[in-house]
C-alpha positions as CSV (number, residue, x, y, z in Angstrom):
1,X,36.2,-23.6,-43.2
2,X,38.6,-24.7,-40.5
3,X,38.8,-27.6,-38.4
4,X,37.8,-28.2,-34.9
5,X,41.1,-29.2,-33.2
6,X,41.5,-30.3,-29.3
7,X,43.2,-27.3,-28.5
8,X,40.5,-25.0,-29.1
9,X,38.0,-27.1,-27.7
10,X,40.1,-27.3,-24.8
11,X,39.8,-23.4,-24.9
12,X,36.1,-23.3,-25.0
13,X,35.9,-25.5,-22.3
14,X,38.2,-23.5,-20.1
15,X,36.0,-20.5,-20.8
16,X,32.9,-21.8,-20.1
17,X,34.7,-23.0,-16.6
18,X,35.6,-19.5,-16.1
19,X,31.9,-17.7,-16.5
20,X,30.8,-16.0,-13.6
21,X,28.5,-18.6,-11.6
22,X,26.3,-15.2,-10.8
23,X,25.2,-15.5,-14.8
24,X,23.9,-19.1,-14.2
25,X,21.7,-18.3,-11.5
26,X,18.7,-17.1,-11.8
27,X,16.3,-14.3,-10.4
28,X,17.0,-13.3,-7.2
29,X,14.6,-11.9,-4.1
30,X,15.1,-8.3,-3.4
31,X,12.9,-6.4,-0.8
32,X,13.1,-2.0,-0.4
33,X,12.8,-0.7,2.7
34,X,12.6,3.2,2.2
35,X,10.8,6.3,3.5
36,X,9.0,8.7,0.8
37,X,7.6,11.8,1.7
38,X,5.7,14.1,-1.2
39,X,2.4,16.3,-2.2
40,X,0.3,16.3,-4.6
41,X,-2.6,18.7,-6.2
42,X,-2.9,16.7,-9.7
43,X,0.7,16.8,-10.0
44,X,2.2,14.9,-7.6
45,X,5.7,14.4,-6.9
46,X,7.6,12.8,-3.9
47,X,11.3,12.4,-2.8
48,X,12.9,9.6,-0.4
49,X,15.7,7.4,0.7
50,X,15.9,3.3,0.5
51,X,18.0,0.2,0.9
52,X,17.8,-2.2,-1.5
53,X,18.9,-6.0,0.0
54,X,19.1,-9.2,-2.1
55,X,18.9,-12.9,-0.9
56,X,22.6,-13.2,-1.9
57,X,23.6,-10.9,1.0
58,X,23.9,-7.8,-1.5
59,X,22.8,-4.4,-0.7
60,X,22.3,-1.6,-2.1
61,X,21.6,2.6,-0.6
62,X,19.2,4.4,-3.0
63,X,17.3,7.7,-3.8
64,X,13.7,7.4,-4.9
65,X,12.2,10.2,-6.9
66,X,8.3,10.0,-7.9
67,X,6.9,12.0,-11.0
68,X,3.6,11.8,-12.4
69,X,-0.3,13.2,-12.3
70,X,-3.8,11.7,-11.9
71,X,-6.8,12.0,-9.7
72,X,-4.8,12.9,-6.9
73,X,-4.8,15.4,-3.6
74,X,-2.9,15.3,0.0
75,X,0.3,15.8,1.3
76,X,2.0,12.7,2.7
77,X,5.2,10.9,4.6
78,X,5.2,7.8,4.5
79,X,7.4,6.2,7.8
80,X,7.2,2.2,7.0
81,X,7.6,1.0,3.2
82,X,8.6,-1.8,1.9
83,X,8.9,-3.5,-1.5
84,X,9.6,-6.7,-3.5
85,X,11.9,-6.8,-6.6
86,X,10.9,-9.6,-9.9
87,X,13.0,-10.2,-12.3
88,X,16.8,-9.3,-10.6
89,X,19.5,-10.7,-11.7
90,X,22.0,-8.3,-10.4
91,X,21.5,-5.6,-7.8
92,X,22.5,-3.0,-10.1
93,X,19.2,-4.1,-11.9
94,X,16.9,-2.3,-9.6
95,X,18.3,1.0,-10.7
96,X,16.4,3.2,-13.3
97,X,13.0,4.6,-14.2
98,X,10.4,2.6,-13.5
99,X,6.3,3.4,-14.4
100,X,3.9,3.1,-11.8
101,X,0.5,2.7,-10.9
102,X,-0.1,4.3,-7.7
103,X,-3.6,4.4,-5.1
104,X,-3.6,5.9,-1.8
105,X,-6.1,6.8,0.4
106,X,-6.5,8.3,3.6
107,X,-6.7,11.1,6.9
108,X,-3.7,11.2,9.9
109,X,-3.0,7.8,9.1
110,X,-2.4,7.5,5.4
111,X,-1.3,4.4,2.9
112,X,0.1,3.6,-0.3
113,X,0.2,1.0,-2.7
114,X,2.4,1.0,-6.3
115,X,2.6,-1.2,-8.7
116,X,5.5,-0.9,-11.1
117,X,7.7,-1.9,-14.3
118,X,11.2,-1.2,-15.7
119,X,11.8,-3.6,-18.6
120,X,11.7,-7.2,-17.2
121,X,12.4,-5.9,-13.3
122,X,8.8,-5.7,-11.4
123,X,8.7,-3.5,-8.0
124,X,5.8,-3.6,-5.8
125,X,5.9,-0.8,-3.2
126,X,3.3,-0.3,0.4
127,X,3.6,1.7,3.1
128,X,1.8,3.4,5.8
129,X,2.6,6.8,6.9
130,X,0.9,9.8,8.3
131,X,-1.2,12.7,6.5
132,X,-4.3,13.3,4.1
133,X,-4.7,12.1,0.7
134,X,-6.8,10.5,-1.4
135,X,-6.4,9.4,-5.5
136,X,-4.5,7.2,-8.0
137,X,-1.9,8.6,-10.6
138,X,0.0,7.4,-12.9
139,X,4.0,8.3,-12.3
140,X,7.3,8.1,-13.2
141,X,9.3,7.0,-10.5
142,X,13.5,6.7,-10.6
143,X,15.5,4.5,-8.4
144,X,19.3,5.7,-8.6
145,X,22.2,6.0,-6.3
């Protein structure tokens, strides 16, 4: 076993100075704004565009890409969405496969609501857009860049 000597404290204590302040913080806020447009006949499947901005000033361009099947007809674009990130730490967190919980409901004037997890990052997602559907399903959906 070897000794603790001042120089090697001193060491450690220059490397803790040295950490990234970013790892001490904690969670961030993040919000989506994006635009999704998709169909779905049981299958349902929808493609789109966000950006992704934290409080730190960060932000992020992204594709969204929506898997899945349920109880679920309509065709639908959705024009106004937004969503609030949990659990961000970095913006780079954001990215990956998320599963979701998805309702939606509605004729010319159509909405959305999703609910949905990757790991410890949480995504909420609503928007209102125009078309015809009505259902839930349970999807996949990918955030990457």
């Amino acid at each position: 076993m070897g000794r603790f000597t001042p120089v090697w404290m001193l060491g450690m204590l220059l490397l803790a100075l040295l950490l990234p302040a970013a790892a001490a913080k904690g969670p961030q806020a993040c919000t989506l704004r994006y635009t999704l447009s998709g169909w779905s006949a049981l299958y349902s499947t929808a493609n789109g565009t966000g950006t992704v901005t934290c409080d730190g000033g960060d932000s992020l361009t992204v594709k969204i890409r929506m898997r899945g099947g349920g109880l679920s007809f309509g065709r639908l674009r959705t024009i106004e969405g937004r969503g609030r990130f949990t659990g961000v730490y970095r913006i780079r967190d954001v990215l990956g496969s998320y599963v979701a919980v998805d309702a939606h409901a509605g004729a010319h004037r159509a909405g959305s609501a999703h609910a949905m997890t990757n790991g410890p990052v949480r995504l909420r997602m609503k928007g209102k857009g125009r078309g015809w559907d009505l259902g839930f399903a349970v999807s996949r959906v990918t955030l990457s860049q």
